[in-house]
C-alpha positions in Angstrom: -8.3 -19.9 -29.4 -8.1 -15.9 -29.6 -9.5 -15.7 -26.2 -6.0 -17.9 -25.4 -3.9 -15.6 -27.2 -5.1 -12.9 -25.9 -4.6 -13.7 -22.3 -1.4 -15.0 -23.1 -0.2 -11.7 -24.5 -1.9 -9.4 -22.0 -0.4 -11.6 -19.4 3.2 -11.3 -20.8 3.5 -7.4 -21.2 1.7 -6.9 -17.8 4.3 -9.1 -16.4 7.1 -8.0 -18.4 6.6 -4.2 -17.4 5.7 -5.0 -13.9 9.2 -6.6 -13.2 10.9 -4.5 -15.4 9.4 -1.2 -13.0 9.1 -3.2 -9.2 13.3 -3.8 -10.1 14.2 -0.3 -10.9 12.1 0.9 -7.8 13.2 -1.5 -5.8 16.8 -0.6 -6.3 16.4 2.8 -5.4 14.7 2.2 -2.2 17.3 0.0 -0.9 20.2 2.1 -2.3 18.4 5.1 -0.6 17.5 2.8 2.6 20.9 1.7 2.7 22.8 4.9 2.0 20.9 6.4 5.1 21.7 3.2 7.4 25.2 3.1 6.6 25.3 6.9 7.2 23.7 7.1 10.8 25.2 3.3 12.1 28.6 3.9 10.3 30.7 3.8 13.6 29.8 0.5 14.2 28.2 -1.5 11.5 29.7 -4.4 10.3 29.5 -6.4 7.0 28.1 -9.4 8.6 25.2 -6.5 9.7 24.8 -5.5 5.8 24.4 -9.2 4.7 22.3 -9.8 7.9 19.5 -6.7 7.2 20.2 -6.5 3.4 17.5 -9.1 2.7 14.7 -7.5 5.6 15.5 -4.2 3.9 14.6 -5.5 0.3 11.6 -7.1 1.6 10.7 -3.7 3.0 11.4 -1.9 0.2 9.2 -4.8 -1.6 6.2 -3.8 0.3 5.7 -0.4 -1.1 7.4 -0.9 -4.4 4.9 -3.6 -5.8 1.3 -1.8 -5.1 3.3 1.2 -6.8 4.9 -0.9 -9.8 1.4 -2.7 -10.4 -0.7 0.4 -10.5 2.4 2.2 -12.8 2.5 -1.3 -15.6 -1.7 -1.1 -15.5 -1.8 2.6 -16.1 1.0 2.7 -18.7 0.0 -0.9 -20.7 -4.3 -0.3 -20.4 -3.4 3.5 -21.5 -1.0 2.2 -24.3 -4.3 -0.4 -25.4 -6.5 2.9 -25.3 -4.5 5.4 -27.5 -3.5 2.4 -30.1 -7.3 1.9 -30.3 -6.8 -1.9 -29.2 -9.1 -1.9 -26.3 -11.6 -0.4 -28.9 -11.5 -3.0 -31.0 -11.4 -5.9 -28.7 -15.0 -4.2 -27.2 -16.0 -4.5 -31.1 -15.0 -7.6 -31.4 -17.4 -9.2 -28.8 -14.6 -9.5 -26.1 -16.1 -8.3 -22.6 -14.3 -6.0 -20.9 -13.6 -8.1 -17.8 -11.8 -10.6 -20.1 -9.1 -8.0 -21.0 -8.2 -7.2 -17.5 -8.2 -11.2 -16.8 -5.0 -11.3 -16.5 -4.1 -8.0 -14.9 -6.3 -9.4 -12.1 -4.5 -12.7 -11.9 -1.0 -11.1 -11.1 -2.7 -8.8 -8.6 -4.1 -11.5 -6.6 -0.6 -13.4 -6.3 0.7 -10.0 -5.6 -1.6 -9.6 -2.6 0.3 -13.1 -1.5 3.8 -11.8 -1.2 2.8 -8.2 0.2 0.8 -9.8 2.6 3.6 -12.1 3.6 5.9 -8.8 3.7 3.6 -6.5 5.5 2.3 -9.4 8.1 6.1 -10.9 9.1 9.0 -9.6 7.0 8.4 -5.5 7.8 8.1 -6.5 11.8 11.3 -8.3 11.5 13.1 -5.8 9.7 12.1 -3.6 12.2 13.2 -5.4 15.1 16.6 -5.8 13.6 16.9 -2.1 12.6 16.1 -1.5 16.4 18.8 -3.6 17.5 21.4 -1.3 15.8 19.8 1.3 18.2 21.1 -0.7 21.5 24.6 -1.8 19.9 25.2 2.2 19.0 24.8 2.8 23.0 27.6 0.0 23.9 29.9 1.6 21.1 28.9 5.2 22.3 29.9 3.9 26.1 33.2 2.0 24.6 33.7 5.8 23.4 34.9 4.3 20.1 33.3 7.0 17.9 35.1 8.0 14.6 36.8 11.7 15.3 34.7 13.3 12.4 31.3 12.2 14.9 29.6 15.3 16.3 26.0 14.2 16.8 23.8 11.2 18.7 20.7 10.9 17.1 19.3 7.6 18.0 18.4 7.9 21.6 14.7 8.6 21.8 13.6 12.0 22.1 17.4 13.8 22.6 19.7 14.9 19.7 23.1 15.8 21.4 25.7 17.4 19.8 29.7 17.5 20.9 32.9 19.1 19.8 35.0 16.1 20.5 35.2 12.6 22.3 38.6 12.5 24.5 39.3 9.6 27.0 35.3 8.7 27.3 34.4 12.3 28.0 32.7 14.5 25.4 33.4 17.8 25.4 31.3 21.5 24.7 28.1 19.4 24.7 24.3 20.6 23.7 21.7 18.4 24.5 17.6 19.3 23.1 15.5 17.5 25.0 12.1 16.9 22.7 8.8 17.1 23.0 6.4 16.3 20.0 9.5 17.4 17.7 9.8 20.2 19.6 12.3 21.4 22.2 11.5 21.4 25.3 14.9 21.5 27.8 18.1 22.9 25.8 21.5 21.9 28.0 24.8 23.3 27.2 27.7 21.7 29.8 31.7 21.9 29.1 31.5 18.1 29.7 29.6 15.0 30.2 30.1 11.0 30.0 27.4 8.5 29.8 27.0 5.4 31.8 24.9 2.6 31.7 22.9 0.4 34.0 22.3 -2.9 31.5 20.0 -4.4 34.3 17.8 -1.2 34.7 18.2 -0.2 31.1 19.3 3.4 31.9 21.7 5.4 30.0 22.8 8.2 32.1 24.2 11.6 31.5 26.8 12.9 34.1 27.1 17.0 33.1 29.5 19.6 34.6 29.4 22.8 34.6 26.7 24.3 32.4 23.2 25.4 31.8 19.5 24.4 31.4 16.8 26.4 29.3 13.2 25.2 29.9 10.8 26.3 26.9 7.2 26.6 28.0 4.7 24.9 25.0 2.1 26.7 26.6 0.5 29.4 24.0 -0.1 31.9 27.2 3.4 31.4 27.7 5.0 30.6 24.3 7.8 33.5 24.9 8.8 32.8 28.2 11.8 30.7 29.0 13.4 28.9 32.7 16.9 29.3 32.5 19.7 27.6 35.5 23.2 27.6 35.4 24.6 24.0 37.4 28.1 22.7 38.3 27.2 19.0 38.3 24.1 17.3 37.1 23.0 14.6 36.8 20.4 13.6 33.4 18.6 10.2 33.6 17.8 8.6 30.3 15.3 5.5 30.4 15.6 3.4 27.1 12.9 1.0 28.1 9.9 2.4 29.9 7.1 -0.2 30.5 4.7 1.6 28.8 6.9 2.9 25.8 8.8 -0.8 25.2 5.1 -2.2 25.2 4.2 0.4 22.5 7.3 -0.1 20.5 6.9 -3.8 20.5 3.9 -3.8 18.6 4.8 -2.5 15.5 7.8 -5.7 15.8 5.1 -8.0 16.3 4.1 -10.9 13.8 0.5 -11.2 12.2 0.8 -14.2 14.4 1.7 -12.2 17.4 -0.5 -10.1 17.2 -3.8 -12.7 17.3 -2.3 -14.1 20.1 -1.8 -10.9 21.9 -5.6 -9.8 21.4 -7.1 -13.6 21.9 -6.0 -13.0 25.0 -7.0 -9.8 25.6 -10.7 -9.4 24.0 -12.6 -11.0 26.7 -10.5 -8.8 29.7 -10.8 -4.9 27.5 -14.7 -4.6 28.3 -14.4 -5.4 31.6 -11.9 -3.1 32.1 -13.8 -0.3 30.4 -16.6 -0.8 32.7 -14.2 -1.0 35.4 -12.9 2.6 34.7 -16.4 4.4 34.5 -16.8 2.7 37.8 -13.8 3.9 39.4 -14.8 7.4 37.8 -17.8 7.6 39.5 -16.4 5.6 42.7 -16.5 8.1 45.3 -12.6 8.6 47.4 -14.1 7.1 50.7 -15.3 4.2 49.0 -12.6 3.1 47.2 -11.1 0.3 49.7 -14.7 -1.1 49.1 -14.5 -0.7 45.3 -10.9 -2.5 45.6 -12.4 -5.8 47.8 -15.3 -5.6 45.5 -13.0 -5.8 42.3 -10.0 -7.9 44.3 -10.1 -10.8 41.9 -9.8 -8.9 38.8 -7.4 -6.4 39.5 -4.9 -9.1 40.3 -5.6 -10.8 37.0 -5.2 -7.4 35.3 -1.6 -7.0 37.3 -0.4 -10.3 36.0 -1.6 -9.7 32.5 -0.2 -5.9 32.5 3.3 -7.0 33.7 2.9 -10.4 31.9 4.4 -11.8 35.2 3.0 -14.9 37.7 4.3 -13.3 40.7 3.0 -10.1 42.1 5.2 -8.4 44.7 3.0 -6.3 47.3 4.4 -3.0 46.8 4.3 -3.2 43.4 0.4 -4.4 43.7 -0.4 -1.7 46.1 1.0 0.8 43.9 -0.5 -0.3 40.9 -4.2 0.1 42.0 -3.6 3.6 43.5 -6.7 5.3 42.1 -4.8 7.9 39.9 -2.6 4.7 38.9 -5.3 2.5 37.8 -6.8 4.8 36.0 -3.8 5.5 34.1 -2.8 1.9 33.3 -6.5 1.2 32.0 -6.3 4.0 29.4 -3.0 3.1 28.6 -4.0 -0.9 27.9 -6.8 0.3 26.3 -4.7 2.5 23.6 -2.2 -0.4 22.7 -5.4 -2.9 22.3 -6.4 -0.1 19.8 -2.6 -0.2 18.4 -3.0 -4.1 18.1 -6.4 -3.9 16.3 -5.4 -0.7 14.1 -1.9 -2.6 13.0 -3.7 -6.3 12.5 -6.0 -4.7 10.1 -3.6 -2.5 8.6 -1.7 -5.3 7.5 -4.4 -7.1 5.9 -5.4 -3.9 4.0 -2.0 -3.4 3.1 -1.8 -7.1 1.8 -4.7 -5.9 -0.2 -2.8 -3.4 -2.1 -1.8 -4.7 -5.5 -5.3 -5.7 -5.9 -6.7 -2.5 -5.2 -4.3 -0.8 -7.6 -5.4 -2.7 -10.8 -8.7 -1.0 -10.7 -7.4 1.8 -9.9 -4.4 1.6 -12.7 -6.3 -0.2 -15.6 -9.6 2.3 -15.1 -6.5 5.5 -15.0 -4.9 4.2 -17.7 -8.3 3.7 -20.4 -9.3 7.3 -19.2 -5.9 9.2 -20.3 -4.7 7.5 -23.2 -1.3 7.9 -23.2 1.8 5.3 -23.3 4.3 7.5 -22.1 6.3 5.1 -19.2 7.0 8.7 -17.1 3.4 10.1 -17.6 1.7 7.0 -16.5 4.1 6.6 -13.3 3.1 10.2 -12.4 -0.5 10.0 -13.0 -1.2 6.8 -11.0 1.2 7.8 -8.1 -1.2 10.9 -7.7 -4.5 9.1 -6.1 -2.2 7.2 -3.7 -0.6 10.5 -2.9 -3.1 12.6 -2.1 -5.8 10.0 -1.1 -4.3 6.7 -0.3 -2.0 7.1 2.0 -3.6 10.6 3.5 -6.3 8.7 4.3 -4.3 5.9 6.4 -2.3 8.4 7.9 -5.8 10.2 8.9 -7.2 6.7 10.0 -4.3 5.8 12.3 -5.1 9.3 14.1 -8.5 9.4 14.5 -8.4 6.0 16.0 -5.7 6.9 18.2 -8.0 9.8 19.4 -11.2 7.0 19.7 -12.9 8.7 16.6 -13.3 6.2 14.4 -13.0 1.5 15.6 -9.7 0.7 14.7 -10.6 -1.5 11.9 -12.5 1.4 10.2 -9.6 3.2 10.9 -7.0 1.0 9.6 -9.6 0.3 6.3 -10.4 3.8 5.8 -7.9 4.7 2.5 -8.5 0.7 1.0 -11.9 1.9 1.4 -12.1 5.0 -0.3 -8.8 4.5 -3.0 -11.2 0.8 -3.5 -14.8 2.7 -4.4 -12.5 5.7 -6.2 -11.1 2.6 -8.6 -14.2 0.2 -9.3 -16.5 4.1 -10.1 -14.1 4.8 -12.7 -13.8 0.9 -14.1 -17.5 1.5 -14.0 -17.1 5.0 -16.1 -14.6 2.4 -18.4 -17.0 -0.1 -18.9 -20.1 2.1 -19.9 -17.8 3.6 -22.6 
């Protein structure tokens, strides 16, 4: 009968705080969210967009808010039990620890439900239709229907272009940074410009008069030294859609689901192709027609699977297993299955989150005493700070460098935040 009441009352303030804290974050992602949106799409976003994205974007915001709001109710309602002494006499009264966080356990494994649902399919379709907005700006910047007060383009991958004015499709006293790793690489200044568009080729194009272009060396031998041309016309090619940077984009919009299929039919092909690039690395250059009869089957497999494509046009074929080509397109499909792996497990850890969190939060929360709603939100946003979400950030990289397997990678701040959590439940529970 106590044991009853006493999940029943555990289970009620747990849940009353947690909805009570995942609202008021909640809100403020997706007024911030929103406020930044509406601010950089302005020109051309409609209602119907808002009512469209406004659900994607609270499922997003959804994502981070509920590992955060979980560990915050934990650490404020197991530290409020600590410093009113009722943990204490719960232990006294014969209850076992793991009874008390019973229920705190019970909402974090529904929890890891939803934020799997959110992480695996509702974040890749926000995405995807936040990226849309991207390729409706470039058909409103071409209409040249632009508000007067614009001055900037900011959404066209690595350029930020700046203008005086928009008259009659022409903009005028234009700087264009071209970037490179954030970092400017080519600086154009030109009186004038317009853009055109090649839908088929998906090619926005620059069309410049009479200005000048400042190349910036990022070599640190040459970090002061500078390239600088004056031009009357010229001419500045901007591809939107790259093979190899739509395939990388993509895979951050694919689903869980997606993203199975996409390595199910990869897994069996990647080894071969790894043992097909130390072979061509130690092929010798007047063997290679050899190497390419040897390896005929294969590389026309690969060719289909790269493209995704049935047919396979001659030229296209011929330049594709170029020897400085094909090594270049087996690195590349190696990295994206790395990118598949890292985001697939990513996804699942990230599912894991609430979970994780009430170890974390309930052992936090025992060890500092204190019931303050404030305190306890800053003291359990501190290990996910500094370790949590350091560590996936440090993860992602070293398995885009090949340091650590991608699922390591992806696990490594579950991991660590996870044994950080269940030594200091363990420090709880020998109290």
């Amino acid at each position: 009968m106590f044991y009853n009441i006493l999940q029943r009352y555990t289970f009620k303030e747990l849940l009353k705080s947690f909805l009570m804290t995942v609202i008021i974050l909640t809100g403020i992602f997706f007024l911030v969210g929103s406020l930044q949106m509406i601010r950089k799409y302005s020109t051309y976003i409609t209602f119907l967009d808002i009512i469209v994205l406004s659900p994607l974007m609270m499922g997003n915001a959804l994502a981070f808010t509920i590992p955060m709001s979980m560990l915050a109710t934990t650490t404020l309602f197991y530290g409020r039990m600590a410093q009113e002494r009722e943990f204490l006499i719960l232990r006294v009264a014969g209850i076992h620890s793991k009874k008390i966080f019973q229920s705190a356990f019970c909402i974090g494994g529904f929890l890891c439900i939803i934020c799997f649902y959110l992480n695996a399919e509702l974040m890749p379709l926000a995405s995807r239709k936040q990226s849309e907005l991207k390729y409706k700006a470039i058909e409103v910047l071409l209409n040249a229907t632009f508000s007067s007060q614009e001055t900037s383009i900011t959404y066209i991958p690595n350029l930020l272009i700046r203008y005086k004015s928009l008259e009659n499709g022409f903009f005028q006293n234009l700087i264009i940074h071209h970037l490179d790793n954030k970092k400017i690489q080519n600086e154009i200044l030109a009186t004038s410009g317009r853009l055109t568009y090649d839908k088929r080729r998906s090619l926005l194009t620059f069309h410049l008069k009479d200005g000048i272009i400042t190349h910036f060396s990022n070599s640190i031998r040459d970090e002061n030294k500078e390239n600088r041309f004056t031009f009357q016309e010229f001419t500045l090619p901007i591809p939107l859609d790259s093979k190899q940077k739509k395939d990388v984009m993509k895979v951050k919009y694919k689903s869980f689901h997606d993203l199975m299929v996409w390595m199910d039919t990869w897994k069996e092909f990647i080894p071969k192709l790894r043992v097909l690039l130390q072979e061509i690395e130690q092929e010798e250059d007047g063997h290679w027609e050899d190497f390419l009869e040897r390896n005929n089957d294969v590389l026309k497999k690969y060719f289909k699977m790269y493209y995704a494509d049935k047919s396979s046009p001659k030229k296209k074929f011929e330049k594709f297993i170029e020897k400085e080509s094909l090594i270049d397109n087996i690195k590349y499909s190696c990295t994206v299955w790395n990118d598949h792996q890292w985001r697939w497990h990513n996804r699942i850890a990230m599912g894991l989150a609430p979970l994780l969190v009430v170890f974390l939060g309930s052992s936090l929360g025992l060890l500092i005493h204190h019931s303050n709603r404030l305190f306890a939100f800053g003291v359990s946003a501190l290990p996910v700070m500094l370790i949590y979400y350091p560590l996936q950030m440090l993860g992602e990289s070293l398995t885009d460098n090949y340091i650590l397997s991608p699922w390591l990678g992806a696990w490594l701040g579950t991991i660590v935040t996870g044994i950080l959590g269940i030594v200091l439940l363990g420090i709880v529970y020998r109290k």
